[in-house]
PyMOL Python script that loads the backbone (N, CA, C, O; Angstrom):
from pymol import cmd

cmd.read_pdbstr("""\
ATOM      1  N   UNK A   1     -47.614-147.327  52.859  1.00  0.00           N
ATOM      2  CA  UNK A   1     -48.399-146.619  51.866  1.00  0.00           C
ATOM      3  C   UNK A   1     -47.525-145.669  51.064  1.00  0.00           C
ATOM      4  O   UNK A   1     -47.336-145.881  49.866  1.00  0.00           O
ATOM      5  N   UNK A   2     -46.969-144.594  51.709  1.00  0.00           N
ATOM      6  CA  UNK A   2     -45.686-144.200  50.657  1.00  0.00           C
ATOM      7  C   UNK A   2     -44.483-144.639  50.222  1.00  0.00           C
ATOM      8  O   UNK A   2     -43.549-143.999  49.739  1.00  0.00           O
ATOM      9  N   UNK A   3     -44.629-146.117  50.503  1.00  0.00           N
ATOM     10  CA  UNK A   3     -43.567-146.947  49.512  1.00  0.00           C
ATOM     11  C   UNK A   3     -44.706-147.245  48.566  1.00  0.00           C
ATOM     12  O   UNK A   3     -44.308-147.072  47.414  1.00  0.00           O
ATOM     13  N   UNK A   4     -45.397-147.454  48.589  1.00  0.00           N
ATOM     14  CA  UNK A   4     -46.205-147.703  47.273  1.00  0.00           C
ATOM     15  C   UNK A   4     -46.802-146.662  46.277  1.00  0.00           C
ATOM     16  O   UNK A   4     -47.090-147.016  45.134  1.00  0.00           O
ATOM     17  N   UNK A   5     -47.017-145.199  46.761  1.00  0.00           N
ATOM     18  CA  UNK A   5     -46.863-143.752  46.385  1.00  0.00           C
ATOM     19  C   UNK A   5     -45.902-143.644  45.194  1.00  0.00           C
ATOM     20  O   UNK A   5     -46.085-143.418  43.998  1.00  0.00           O
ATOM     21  N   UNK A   6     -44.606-143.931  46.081  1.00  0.00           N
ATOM     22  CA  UNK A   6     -43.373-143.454  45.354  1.00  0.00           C
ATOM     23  C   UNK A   6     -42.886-144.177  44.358  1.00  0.00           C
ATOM     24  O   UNK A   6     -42.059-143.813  43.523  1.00  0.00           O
ATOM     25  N   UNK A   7     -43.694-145.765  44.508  1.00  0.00           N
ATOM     26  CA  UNK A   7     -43.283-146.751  43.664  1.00  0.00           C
ATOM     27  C   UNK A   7     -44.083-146.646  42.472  1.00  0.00           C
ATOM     28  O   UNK A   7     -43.451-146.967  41.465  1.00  0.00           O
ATOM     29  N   UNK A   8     -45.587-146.205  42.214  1.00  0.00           N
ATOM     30  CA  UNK A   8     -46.445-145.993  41.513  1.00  0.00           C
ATOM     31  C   UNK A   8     -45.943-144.927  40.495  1.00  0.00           C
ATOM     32  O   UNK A   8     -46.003-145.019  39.269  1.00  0.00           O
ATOM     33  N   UNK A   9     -45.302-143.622  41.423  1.00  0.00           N
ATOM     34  CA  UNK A   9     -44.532-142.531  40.811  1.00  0.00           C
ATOM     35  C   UNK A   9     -43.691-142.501  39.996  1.00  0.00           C
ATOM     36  O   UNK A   9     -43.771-141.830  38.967  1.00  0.00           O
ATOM     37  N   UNK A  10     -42.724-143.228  40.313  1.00  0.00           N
ATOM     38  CA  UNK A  10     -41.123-143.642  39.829  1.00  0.00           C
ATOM     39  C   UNK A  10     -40.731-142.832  40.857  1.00  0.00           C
ATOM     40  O   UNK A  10     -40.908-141.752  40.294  1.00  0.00           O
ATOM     41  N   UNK A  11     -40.302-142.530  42.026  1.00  0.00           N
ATOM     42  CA  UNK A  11     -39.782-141.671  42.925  1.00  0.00           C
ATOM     43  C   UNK A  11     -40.560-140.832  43.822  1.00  0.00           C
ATOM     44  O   UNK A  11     -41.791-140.814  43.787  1.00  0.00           O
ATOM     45  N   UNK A  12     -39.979-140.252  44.493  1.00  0.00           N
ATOM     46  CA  UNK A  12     -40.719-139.305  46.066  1.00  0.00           C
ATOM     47  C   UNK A  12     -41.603-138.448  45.345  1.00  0.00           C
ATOM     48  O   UNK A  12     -41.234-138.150  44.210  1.00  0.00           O
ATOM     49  N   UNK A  13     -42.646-138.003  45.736  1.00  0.00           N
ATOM     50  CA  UNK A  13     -43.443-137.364  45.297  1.00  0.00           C
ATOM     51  C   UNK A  13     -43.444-135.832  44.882  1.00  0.00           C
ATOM     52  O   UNK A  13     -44.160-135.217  44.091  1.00  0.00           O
ATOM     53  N   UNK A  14     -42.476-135.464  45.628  1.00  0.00           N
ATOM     54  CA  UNK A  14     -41.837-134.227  45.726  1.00  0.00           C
ATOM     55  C   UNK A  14     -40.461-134.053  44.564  1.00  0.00           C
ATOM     56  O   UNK A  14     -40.189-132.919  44.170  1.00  0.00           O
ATOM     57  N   UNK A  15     -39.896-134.889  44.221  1.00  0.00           N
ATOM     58  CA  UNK A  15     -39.240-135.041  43.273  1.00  0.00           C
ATOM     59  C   UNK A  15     -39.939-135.652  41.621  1.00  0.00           C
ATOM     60  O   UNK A  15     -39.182-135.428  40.676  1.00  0.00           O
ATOM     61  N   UNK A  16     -40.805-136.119  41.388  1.00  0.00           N
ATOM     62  CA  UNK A  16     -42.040-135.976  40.466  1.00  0.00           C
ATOM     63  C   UNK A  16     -42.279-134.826  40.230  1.00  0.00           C
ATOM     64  O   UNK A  16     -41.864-134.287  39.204  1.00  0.00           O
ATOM     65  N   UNK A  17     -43.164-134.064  41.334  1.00  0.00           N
ATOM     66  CA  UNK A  17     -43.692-132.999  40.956  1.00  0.00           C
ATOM     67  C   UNK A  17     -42.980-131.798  40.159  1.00  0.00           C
ATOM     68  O   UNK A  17     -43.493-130.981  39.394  1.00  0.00           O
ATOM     69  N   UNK A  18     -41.799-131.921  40.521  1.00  0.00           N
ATOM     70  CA  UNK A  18     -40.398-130.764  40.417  1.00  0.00           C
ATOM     71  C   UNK A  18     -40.363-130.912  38.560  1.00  0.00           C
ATOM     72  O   UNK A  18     -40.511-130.062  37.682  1.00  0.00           O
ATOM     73  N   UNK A  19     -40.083-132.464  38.506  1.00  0.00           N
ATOM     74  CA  UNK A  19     -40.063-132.908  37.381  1.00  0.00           C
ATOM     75  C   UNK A  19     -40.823-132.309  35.950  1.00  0.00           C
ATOM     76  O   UNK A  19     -40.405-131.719  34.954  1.00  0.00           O
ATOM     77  N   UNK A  20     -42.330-132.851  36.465  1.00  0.00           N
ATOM     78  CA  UNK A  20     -43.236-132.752  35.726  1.00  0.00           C
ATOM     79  C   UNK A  20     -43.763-131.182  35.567  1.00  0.00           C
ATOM     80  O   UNK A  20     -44.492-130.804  34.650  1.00  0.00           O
ATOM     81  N   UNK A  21     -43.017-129.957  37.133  1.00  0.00           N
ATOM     82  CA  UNK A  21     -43.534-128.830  36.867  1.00  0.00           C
ATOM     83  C   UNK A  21     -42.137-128.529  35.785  1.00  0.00           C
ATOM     84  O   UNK A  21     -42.428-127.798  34.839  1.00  0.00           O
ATOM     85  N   UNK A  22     -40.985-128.908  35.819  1.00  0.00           N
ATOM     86  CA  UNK A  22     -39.905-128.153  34.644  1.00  0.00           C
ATOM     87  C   UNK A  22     -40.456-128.928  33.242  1.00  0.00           C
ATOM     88  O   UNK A  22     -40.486-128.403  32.129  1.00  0.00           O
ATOM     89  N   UNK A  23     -40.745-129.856  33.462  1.00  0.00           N
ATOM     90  CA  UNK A  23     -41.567-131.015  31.767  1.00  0.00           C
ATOM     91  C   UNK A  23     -42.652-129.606  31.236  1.00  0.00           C
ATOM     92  O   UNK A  23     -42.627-129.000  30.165  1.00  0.00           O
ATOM     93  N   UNK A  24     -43.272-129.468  32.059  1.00  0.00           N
ATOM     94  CA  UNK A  24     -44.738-129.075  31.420  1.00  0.00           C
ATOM     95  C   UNK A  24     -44.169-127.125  31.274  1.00  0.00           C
ATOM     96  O   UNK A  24     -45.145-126.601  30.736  1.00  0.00           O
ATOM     97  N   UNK A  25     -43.254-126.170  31.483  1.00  0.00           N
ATOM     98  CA  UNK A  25     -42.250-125.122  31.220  1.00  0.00           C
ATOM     99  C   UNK A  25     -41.863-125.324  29.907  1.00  0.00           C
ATOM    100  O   UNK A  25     -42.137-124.583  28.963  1.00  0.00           O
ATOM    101  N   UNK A  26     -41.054-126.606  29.862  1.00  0.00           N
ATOM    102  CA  UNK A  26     -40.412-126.732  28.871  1.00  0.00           C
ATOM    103  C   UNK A  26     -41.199-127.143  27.587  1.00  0.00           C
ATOM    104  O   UNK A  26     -40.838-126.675  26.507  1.00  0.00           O
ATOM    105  N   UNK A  27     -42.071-127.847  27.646  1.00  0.00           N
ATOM    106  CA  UNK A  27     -43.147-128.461  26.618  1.00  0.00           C
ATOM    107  C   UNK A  27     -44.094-127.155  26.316  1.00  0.00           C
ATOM    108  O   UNK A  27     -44.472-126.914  25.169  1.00  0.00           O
ATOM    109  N   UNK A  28     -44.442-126.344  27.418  1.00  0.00           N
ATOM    110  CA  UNK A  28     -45.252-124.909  27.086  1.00  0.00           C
ATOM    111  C   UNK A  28     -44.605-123.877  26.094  1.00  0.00           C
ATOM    112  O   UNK A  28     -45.156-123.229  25.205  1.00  0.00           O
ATOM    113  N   UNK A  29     -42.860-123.904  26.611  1.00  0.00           N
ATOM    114  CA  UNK A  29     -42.412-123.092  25.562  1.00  0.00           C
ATOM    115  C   UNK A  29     -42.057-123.564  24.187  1.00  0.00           C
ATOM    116  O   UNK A  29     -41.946-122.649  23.372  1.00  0.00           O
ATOM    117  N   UNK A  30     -41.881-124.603  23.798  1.00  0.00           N
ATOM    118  CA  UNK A  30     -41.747-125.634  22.708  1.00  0.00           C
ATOM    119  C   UNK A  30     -43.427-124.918  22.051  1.00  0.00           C
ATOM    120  O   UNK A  30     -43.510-123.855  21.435  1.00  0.00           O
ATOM    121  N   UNK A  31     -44.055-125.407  22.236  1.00  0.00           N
ATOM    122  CA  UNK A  31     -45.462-125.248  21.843  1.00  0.00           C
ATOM    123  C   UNK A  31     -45.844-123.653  21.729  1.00  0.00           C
ATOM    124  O   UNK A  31     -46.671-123.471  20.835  1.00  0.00           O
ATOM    125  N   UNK A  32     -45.503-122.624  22.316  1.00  0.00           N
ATOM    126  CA  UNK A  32     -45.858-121.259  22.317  1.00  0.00           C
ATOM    127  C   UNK A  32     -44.781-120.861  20.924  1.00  0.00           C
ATOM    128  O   UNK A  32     -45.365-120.525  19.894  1.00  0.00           O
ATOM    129  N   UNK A  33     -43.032-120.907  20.898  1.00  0.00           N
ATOM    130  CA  UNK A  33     -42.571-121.233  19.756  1.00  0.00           C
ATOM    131  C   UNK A  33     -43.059-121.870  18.676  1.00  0.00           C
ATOM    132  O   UNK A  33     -42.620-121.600  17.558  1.00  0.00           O
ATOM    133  N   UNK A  34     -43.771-122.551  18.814  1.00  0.00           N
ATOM    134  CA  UNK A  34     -44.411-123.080  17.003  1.00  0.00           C
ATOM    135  C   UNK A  34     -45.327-122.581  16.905  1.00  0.00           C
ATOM    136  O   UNK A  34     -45.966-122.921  15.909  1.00  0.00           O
ATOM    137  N   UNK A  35     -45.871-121.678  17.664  1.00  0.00           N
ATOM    138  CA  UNK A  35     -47.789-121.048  18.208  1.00  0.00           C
ATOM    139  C   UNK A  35     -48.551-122.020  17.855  1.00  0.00           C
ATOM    140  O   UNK A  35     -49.306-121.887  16.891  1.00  0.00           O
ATOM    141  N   UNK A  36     -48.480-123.341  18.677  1.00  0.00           N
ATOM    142  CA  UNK A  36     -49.736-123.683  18.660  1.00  0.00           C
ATOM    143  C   UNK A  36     -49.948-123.823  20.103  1.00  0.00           C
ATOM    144  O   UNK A  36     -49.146-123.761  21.034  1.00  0.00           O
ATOM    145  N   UNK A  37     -51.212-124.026  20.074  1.00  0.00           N
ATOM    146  CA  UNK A  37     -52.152-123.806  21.689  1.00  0.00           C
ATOM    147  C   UNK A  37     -53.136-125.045  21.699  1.00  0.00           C
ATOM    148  O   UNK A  37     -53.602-125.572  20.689  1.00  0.00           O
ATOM    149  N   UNK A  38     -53.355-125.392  22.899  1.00  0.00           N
ATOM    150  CA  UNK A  38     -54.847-125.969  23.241  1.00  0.00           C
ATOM    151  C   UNK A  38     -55.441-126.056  21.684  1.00  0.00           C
ATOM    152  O   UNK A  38     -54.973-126.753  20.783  1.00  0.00           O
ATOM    153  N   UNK A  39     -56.403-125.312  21.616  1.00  0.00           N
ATOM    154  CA  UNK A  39     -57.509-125.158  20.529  1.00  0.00           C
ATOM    155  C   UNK A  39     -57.063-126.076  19.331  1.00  0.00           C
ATOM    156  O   UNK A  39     -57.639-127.013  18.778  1.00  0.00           O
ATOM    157  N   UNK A  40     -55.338-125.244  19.037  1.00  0.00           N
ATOM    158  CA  UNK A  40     -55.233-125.862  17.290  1.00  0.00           C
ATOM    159  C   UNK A  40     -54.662-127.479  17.585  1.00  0.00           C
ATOM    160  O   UNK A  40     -54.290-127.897  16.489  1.00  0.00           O
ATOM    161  N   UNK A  41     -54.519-128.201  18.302  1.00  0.00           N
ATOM    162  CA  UNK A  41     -53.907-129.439  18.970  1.00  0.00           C
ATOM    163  C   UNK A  41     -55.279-129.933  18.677  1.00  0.00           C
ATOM    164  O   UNK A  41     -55.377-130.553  17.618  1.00  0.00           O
ATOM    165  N   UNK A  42     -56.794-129.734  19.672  1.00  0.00           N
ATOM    166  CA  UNK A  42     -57.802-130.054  19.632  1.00  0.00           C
ATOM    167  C   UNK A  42     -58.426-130.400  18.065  1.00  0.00           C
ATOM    168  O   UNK A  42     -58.754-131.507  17.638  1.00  0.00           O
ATOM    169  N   UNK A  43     -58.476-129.137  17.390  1.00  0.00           N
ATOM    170  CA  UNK A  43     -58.990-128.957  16.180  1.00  0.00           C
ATOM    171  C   UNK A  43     -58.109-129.663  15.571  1.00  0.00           C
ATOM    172  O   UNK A  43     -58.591-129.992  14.488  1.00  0.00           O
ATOM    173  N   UNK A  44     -56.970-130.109  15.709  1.00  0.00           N
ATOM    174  CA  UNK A  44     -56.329-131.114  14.629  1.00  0.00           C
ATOM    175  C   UNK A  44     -56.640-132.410  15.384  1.00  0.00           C
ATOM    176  O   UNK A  44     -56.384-133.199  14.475  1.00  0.00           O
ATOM    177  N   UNK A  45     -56.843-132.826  15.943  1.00  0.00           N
ATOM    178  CA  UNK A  45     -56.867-133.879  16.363  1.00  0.00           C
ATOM    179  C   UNK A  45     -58.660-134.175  16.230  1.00  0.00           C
ATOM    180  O   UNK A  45     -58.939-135.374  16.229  1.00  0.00           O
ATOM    181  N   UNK A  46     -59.635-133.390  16.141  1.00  0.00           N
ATOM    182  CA  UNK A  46     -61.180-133.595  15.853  1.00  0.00           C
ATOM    183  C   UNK A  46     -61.262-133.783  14.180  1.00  0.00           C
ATOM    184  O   UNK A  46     -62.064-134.586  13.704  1.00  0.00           O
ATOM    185  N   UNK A  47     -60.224-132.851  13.185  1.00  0.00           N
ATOM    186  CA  UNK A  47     -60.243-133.099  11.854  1.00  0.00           C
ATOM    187  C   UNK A  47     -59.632-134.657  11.385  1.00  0.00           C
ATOM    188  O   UNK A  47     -59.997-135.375  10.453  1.00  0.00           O
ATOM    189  N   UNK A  48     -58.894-134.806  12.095  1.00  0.00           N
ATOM    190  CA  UNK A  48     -57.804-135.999  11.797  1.00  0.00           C
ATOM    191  C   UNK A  48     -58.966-137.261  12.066  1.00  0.00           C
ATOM    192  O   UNK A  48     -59.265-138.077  11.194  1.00  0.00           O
ATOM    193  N   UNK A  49     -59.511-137.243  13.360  1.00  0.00           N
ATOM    194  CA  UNK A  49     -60.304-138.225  13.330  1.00  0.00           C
ATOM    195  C   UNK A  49     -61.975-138.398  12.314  1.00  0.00           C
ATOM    196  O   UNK A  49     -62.675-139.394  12.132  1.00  0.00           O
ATOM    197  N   UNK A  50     -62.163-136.732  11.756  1.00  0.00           N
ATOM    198  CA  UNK A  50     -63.080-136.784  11.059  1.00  0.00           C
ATOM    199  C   UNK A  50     -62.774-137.529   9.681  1.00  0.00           C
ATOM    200  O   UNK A  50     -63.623-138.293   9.222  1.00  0.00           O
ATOM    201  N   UNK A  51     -61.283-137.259   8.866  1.00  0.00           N
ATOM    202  CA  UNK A  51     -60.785-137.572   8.159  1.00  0.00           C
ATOM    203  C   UNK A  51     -60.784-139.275   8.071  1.00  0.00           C
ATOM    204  O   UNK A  51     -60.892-139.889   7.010  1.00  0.00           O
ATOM    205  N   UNK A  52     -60.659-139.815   9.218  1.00  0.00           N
ATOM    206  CA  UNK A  52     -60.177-141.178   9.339  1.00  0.00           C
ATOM    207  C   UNK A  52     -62.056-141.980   9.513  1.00  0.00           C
ATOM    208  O   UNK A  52     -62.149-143.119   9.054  1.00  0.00           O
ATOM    209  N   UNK A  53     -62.783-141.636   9.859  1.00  0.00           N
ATOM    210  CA  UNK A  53     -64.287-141.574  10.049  1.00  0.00           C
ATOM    211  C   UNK A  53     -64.984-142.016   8.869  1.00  0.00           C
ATOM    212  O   UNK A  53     -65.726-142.991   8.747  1.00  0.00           O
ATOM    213  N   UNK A  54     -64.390-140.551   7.423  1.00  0.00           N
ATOM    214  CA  UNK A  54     -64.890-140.551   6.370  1.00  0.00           C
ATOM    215  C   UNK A  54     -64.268-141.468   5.742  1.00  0.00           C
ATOM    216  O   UNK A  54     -64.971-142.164   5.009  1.00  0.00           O
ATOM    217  N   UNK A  55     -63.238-141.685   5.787  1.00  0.00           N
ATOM    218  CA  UNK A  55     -61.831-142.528   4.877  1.00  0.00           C
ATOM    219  C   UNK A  55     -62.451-143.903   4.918  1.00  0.00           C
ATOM    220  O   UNK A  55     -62.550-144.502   3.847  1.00  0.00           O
ATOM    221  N   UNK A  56     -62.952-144.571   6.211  1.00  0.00           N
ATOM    222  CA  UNK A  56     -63.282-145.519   6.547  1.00  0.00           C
ATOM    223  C   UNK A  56     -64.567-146.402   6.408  1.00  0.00           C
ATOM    224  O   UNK A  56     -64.604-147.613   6.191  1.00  0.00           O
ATOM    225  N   UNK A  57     -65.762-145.410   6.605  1.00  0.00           N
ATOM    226  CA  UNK A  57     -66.761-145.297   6.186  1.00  0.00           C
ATOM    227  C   UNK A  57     -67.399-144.995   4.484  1.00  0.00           C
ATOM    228  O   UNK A  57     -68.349-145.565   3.948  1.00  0.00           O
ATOM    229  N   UNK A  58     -66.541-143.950   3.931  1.00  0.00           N
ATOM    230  CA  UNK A  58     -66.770-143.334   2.566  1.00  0.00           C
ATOM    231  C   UNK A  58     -66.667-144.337   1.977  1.00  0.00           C
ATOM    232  O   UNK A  58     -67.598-144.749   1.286  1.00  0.00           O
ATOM    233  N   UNK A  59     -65.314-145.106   2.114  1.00  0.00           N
ATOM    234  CA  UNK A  59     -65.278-146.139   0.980  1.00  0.00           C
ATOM    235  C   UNK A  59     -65.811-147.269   1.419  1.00  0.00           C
ATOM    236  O   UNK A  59     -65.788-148.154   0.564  1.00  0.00           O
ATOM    237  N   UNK A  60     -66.533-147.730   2.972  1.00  0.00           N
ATOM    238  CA  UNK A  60     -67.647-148.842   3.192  1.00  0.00           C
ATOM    239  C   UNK A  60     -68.526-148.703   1.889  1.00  0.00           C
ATOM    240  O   UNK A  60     -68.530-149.502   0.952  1.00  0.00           O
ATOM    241  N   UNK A  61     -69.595-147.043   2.044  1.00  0.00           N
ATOM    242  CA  UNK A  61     -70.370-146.685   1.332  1.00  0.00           C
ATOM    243  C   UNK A  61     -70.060-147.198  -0.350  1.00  0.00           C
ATOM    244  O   UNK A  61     -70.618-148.105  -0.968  1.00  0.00           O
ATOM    245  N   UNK A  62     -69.155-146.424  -0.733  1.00  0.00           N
ATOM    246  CA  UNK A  62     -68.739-147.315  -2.078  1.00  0.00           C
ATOM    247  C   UNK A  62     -68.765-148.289  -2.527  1.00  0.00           C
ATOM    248  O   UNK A  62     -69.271-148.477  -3.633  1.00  0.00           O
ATOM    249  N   UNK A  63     -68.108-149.427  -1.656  1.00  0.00           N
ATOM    250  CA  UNK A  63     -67.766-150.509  -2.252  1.00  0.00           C
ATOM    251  C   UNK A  63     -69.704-151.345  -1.485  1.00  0.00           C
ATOM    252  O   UNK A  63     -69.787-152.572  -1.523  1.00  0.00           O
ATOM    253  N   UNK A  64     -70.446-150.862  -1.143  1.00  0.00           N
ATOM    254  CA  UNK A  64     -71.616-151.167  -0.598  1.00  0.00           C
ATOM    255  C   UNK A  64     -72.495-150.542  -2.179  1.00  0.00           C
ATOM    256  O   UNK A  64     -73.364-151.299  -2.612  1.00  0.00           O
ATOM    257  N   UNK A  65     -72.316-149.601  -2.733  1.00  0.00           N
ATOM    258  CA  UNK A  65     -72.894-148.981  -3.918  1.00  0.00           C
ATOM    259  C   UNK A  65     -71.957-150.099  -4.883  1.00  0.00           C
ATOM    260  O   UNK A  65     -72.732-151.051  -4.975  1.00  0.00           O
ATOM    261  N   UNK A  66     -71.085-150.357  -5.411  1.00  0.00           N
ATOM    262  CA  UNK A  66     -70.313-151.233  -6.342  1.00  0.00           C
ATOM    263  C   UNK A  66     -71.109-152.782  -6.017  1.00  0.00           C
ATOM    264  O   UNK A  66     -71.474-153.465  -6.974  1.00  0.00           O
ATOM    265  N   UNK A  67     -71.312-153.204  -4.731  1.00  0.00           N
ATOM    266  CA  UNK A  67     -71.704-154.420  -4.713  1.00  0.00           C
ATOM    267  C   UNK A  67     -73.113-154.547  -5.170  1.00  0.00           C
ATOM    268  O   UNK A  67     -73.396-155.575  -5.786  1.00  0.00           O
ATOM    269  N   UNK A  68     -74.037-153.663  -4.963  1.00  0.00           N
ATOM    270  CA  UNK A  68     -75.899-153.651  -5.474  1.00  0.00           C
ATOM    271  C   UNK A  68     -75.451-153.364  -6.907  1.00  0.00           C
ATOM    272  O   UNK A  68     -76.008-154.128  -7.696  1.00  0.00           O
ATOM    273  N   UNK A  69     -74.458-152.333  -7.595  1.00  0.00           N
ATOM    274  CA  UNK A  69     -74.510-152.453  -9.061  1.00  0.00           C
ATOM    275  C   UNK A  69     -74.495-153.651  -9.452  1.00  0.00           C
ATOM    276  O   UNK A  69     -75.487-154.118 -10.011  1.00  0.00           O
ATOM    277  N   UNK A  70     -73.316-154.430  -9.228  1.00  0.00           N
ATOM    278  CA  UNK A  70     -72.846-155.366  -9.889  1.00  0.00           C
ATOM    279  C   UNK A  70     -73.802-156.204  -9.551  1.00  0.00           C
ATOM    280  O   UNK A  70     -74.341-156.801 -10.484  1.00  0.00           O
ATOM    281  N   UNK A  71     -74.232-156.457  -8.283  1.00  0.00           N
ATOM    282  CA  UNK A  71     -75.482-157.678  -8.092  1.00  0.00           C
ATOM    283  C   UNK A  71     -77.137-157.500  -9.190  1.00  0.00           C
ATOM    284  O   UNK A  71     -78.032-158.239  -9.599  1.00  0.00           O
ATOM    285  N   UNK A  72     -76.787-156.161  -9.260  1.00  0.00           N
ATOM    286  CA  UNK A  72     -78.295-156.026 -10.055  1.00  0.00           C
ATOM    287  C   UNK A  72     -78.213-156.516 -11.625  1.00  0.00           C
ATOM    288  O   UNK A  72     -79.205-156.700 -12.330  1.00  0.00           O
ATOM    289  N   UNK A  73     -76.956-156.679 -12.011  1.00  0.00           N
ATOM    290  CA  UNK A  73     -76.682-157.558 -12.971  1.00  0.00           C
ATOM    291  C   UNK A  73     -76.188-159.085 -12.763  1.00  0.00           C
ATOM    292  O   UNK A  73     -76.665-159.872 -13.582  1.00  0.00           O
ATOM    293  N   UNK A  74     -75.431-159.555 -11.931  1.00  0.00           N
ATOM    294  CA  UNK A  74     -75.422-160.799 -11.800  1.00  0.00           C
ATOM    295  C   UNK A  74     -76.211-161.699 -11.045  1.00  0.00           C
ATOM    296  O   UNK A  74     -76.147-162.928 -11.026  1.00  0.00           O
ATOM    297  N   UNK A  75     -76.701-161.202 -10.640  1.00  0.00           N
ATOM    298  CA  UNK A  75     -78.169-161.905 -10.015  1.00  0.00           C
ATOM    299  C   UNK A  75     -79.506-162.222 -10.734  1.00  0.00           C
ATOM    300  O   UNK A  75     -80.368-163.025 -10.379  1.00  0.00           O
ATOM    301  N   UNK A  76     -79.488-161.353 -11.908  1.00  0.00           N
ATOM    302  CA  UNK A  76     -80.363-161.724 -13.202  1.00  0.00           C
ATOM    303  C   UNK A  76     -79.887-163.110 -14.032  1.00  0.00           C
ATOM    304  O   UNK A  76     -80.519-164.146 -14.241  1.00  0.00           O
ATOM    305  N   UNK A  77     -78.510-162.716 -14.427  1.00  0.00           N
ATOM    306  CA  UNK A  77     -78.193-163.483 -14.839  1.00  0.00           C
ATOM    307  C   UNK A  77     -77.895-165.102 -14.007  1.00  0.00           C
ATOM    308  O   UNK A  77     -77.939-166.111 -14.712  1.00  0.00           O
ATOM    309  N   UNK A  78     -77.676-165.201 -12.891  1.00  0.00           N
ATOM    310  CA  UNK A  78     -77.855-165.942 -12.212  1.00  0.00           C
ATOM    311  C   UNK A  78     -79.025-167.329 -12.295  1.00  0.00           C
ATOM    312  O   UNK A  78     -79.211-168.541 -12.406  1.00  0.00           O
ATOM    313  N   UNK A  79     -79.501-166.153 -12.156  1.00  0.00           N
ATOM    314  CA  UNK A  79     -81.211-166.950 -12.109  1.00  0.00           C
ATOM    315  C   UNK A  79     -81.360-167.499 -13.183  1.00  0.00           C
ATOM    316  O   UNK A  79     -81.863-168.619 -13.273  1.00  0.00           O
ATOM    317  N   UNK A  80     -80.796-166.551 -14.571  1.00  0.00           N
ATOM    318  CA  UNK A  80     -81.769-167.114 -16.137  1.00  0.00           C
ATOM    319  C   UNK A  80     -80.982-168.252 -16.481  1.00  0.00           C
ATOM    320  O   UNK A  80     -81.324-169.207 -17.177  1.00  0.00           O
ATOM    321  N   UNK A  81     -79.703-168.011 -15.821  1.00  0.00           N
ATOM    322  CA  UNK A  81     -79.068-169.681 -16.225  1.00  0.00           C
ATOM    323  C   UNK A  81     -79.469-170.663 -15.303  1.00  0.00           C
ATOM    324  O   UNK A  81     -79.200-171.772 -15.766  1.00  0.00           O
ATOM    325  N   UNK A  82     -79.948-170.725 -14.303  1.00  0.00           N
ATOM    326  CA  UNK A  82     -80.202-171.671 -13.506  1.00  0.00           C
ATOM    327  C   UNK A  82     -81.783-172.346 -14.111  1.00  0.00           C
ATOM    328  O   UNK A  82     -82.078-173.538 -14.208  1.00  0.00           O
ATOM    329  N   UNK A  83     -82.610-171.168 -14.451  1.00  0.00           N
ATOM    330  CA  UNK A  83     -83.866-171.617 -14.850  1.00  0.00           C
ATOM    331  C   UNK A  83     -83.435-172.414 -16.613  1.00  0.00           C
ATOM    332  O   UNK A  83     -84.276-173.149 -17.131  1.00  0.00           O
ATOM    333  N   UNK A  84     -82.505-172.222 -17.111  1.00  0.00           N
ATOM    334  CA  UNK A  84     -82.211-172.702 -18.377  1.00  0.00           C
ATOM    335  C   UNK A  84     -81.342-173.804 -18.298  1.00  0.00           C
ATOM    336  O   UNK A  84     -81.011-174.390 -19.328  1.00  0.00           O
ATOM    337  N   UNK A  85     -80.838-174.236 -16.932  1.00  0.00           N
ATOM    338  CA  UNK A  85     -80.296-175.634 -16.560  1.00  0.00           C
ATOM    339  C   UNK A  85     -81.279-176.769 -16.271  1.00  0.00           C
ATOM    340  O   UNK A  85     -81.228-177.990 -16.424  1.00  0.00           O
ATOM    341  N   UNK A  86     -82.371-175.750 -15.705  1.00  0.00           N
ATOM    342  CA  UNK A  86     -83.409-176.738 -15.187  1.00  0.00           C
ATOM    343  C   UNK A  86     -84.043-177.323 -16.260  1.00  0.00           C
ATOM    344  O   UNK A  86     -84.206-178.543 -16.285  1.00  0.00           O
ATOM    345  N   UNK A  87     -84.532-176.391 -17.416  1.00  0.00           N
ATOM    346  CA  UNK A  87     -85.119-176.438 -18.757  1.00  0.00           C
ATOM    347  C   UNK A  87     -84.499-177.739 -19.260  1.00  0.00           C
ATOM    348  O   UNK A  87     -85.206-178.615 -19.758  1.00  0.00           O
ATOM    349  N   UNK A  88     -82.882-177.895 -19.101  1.00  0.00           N
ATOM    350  CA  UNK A  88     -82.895-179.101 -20.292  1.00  0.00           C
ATOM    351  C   UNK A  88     -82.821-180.158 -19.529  1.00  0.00           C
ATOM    352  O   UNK A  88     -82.379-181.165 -20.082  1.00  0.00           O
ATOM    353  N   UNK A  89     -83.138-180.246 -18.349  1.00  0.00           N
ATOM    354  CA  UNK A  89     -83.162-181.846 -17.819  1.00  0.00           C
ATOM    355  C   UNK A  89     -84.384-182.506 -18.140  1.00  0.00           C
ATOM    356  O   UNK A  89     -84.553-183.682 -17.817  1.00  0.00           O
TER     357      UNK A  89
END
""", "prot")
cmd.dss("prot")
cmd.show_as("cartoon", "prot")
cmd.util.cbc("prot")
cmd.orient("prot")
């Protein structure tokens, strides 16, 4: 079972931990230096996906408004030539 622990890990478990406690020191002070925190990471990452939401959707909406314009004219016309094909047979 802790050959499969350590194998899951990449190494002894105790040597991970060491790891990941100097990783997460070093990544805290990186991040306290640029001041950002929790919150502004969050809040960019909730705007970013709001951004990508609207981006995606907004212009569904559009090109869903462009397609009923244009149909509310070619669909008239549609018809009056079809009924004026029928006319000359």
């Amino acid at each position: 079972m802790s050959e499969r622990i350590s194998h899951f890990l990449g190494g002894s478990p105790i040597s991970v931990a060491i790891r990941l406690i100097l990783l997460s020191v070093l990544v805290g002070f990186i991040l306290s230096w640029l001041r950002w925190d929790p919150y502004d990471m969050l809040d960019w990452a909730m705007r970013t996906l709001d951004w990508v939401w609207r981006s995606l959707f907004g212009s569904m909406e559009r090109a869903v408004y462009y397609f009923l314009l244009g149909a509310a004219v070619v669909v008239p016309i549609f018809i009056v030539s079809r009924l004026l094909k029928m006319g000359r047979r």
